[in-house]
PASEBA-1860 file (N, C-alpha, C; in nm, 3 decimals):
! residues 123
1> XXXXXXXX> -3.215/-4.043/0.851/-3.144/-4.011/0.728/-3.176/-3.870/0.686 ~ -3.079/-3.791/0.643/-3.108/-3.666/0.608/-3.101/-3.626/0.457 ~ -3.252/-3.592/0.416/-3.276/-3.599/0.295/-3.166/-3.559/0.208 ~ -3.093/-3.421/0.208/-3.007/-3.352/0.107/-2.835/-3.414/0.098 ~ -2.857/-3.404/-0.010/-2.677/-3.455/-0.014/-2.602/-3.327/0.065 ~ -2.455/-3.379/0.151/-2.391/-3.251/0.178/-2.267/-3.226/0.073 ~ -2.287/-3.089/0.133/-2.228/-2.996/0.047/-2.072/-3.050/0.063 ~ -1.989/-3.062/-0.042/-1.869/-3.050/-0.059/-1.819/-2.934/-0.004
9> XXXXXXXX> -1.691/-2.924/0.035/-1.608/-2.757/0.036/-1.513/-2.776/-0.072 ~ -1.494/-2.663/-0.085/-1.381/-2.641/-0.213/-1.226/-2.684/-0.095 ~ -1.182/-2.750/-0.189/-1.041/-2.790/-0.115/-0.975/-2.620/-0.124 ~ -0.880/-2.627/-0.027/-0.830/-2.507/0.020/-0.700/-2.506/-0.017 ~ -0.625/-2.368/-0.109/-0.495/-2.389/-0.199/-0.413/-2.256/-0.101 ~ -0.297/-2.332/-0.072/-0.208/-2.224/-0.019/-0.165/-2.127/-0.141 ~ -0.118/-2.000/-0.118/-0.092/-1.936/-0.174/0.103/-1.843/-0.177 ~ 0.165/-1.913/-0.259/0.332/-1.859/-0.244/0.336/-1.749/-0.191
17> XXXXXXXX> 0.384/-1.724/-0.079/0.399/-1.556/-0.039/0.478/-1.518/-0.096 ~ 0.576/-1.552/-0.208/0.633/-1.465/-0.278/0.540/-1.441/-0.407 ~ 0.417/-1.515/-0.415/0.352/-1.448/-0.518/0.268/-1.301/-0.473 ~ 0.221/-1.277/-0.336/0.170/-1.228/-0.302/0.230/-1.085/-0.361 ~ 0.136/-0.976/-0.479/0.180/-0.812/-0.455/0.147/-0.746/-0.384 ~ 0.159/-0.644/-0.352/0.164/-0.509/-0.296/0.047/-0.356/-0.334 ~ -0.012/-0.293/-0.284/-0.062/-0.198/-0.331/-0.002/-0.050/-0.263 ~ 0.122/-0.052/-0.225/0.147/0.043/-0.221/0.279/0.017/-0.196
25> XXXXXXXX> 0.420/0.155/-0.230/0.496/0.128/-0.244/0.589/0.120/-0.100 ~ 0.523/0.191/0.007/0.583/0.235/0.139/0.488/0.133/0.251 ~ 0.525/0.140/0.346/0.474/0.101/0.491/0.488/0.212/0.628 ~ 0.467/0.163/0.749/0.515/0.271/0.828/0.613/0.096/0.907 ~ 0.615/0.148/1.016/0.759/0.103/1.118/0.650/0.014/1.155 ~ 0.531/0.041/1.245/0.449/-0.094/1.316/0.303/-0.069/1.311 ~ 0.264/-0.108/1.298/0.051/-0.124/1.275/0.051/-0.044/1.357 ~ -0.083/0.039/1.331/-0.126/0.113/1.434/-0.058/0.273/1.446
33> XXXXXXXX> 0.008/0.223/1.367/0.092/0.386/1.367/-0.002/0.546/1.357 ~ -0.112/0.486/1.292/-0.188/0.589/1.249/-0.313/0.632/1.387 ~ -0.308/0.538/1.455/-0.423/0.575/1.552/-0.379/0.675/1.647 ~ -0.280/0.751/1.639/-0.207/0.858/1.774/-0.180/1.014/1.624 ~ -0.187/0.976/1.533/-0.177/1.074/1.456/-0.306/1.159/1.374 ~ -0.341/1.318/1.409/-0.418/1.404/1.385/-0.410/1.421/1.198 ~ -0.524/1.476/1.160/-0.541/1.528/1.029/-0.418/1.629/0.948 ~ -0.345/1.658/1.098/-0.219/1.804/1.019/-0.102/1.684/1.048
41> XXXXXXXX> -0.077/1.588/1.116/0.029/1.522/1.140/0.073/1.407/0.986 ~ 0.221/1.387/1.009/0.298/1.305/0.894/0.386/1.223/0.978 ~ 0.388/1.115/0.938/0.484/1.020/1.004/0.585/0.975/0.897 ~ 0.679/0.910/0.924/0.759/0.871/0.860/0.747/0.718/0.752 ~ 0.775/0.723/0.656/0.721/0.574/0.626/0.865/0.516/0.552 ~ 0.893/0.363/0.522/0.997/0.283/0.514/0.906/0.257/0.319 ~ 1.030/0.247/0.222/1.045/0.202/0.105/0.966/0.026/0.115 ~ 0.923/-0.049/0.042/0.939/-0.175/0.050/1.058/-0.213/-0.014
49> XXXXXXXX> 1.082/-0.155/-0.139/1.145/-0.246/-0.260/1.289/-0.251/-0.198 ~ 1.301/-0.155/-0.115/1.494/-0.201/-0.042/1.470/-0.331/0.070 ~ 1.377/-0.321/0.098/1.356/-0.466/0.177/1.270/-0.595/0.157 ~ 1.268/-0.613/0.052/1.231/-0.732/-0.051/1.325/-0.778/-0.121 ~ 1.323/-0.924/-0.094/1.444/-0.978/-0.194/1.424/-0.946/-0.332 ~ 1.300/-1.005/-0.379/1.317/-0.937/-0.539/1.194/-0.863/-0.566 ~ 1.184/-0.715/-0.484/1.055/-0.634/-0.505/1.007/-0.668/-0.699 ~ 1.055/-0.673/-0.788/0.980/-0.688/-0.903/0.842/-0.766/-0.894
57> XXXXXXXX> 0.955/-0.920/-0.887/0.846/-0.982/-0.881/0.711/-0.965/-0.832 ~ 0.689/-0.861/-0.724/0.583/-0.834/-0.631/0.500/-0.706/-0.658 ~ 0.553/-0.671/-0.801/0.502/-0.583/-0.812/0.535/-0.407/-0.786 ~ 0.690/-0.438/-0.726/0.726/-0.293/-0.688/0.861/-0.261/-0.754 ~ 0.922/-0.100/-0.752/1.032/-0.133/-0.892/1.114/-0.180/-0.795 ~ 1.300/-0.176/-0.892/1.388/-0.234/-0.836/1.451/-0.137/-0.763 ~ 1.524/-0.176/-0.636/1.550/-0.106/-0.529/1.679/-0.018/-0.609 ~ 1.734/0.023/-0.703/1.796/0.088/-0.763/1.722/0.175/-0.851
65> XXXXXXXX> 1.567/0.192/-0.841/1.502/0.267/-0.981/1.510/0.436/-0.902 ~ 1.521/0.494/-1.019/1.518/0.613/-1.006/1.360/0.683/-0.967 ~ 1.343/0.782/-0.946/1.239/0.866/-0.844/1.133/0.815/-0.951 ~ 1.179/0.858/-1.038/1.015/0.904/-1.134/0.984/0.737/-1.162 ~ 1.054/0.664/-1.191/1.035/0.502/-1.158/0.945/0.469/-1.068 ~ 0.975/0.495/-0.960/0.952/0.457/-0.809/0.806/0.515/-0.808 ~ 0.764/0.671/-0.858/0.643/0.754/-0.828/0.601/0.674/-0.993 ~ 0.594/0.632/-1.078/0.548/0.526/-1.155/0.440/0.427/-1.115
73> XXXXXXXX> 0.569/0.340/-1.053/0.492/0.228/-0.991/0.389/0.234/-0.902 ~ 0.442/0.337/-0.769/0.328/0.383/-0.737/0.230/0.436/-0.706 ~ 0.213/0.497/-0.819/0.093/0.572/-0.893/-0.004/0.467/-0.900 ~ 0.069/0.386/-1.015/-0.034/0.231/-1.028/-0.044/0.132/-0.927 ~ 0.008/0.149/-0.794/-0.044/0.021/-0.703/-0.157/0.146/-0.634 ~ -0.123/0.267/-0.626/-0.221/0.346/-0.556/-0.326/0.333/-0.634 ~ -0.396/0.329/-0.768/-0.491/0.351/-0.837/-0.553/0.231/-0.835 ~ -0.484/0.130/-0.844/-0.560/-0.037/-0.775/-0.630/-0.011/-0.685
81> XXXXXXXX> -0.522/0.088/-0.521/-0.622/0.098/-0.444/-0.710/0.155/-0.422 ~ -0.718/0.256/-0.484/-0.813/0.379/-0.512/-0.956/0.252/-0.551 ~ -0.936/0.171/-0.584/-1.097/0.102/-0.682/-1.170/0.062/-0.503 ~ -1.137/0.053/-0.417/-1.200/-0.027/-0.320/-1.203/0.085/-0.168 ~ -1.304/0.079/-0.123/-1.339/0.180/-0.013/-1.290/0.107/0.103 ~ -1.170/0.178/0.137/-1.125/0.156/0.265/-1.117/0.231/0.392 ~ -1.205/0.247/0.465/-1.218/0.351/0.552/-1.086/0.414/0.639 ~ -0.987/0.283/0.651/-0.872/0.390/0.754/-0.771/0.419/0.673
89> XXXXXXXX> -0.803/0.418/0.497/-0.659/0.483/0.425/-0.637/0.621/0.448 ~ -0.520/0.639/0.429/-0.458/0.761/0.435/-0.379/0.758/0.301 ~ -0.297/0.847/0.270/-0.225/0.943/0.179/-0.087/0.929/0.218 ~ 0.009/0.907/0.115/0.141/0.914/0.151/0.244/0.951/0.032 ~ 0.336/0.986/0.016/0.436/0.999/-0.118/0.522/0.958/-0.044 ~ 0.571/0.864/-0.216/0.649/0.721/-0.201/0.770/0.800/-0.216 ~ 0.792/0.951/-0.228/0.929/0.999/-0.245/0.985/1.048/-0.152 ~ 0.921/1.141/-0.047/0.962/1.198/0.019/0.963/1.104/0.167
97> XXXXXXXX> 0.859/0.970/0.122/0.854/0.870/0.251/0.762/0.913/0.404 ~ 0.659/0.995/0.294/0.565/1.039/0.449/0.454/0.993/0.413 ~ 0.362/0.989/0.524/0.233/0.939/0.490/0.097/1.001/0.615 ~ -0.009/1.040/0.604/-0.114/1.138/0.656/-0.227/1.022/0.671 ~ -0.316/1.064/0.772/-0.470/1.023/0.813/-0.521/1.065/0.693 ~ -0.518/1.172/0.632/-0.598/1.226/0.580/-0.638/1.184/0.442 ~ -0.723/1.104/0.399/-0.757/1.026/0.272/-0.826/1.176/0.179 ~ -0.902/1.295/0.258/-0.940/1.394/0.144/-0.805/1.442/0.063
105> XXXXXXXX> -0.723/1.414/0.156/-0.545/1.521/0.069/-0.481/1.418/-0.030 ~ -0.563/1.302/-0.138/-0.549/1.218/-0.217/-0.549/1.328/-0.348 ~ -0.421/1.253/-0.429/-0.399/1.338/-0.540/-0.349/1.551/-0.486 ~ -0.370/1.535/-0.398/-0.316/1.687/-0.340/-0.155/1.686/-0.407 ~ -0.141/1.778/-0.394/0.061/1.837/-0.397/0.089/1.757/-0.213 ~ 0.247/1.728/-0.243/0.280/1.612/-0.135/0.339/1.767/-0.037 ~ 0.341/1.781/0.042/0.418/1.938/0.092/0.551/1.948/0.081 ~ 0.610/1.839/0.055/0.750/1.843/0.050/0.832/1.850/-0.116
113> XXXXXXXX> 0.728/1.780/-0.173/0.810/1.772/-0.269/0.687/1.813/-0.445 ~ 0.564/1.817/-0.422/0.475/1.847/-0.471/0.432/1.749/-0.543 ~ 0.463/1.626/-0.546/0.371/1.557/-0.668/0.256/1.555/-0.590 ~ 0.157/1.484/-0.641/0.016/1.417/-0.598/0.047/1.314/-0.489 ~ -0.045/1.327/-0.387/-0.027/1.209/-0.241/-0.100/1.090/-0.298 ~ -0.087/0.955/-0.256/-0.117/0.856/-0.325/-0.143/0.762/-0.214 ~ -0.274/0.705/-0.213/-0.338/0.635/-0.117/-0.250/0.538/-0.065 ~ -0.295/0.519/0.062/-0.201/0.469/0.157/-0.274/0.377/0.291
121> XXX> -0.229/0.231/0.302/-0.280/0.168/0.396/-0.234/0.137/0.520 ~ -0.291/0.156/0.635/-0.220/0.111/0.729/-0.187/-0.014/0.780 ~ -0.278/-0.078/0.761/-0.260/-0.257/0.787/-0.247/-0.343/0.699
END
């Protein structure tokens, strides 16, 4: 007989993937995108909110919002991510749709269009 009572587990709760948000407003095309790209290189990156049925809900604007909307929102999913150390973020603006290795060029002028670059995940 084994002296200690056992431990319960916490029952395990699925979670709605349409509840699931977002911390940033862009993606790139396929994982990994970033491991072939240098500190001076920019790749191209894809919107979410045009390919979400109802980006609100998730946290991103509506696929009709205007620029300063769009650099709004994410400003604030970037500053969420800004709270947590992620070693392979990079930098991207959600306007011009590019995105960099380079996590020091955070808050920099974007080269294309000048706002501030806004943290950016690859996976």
């Amino acid at each position: 007989m084994w002296p200690f009572k056992r431990k319960r587990s916490p029952a395990t709760t699925l979670v709605d993937p349409k509840k699931i948000g977002y911390t940033q407003a862009d993606i790139t095309e396929r994982f990994g995108d970033n491991l072939s790209l240098g500190p001076d290189d920019w790749i191209e990156t894809v919107p979410l909110n045009v390919q979400t049925e109802d980006p609100e809900s998730v946290g991103l604007a509506p696929a009709n919002a205007s620029i300063e909307e769009v650099y709004a929102v994410a400003s604030k999913l970037s500053a969420m991510r800004e709270k947590f150390n992620i070693p392979d973020d990079g930098v991207y603006c959600p306007i011009c749709h590019i995105a960099n290795t380079s996590l020091s060029q955070l808050r920099q002028p974007c080269p294309k269009c000048g706002r501030p670059l806004l943290k950016f995940g690859w996976d």
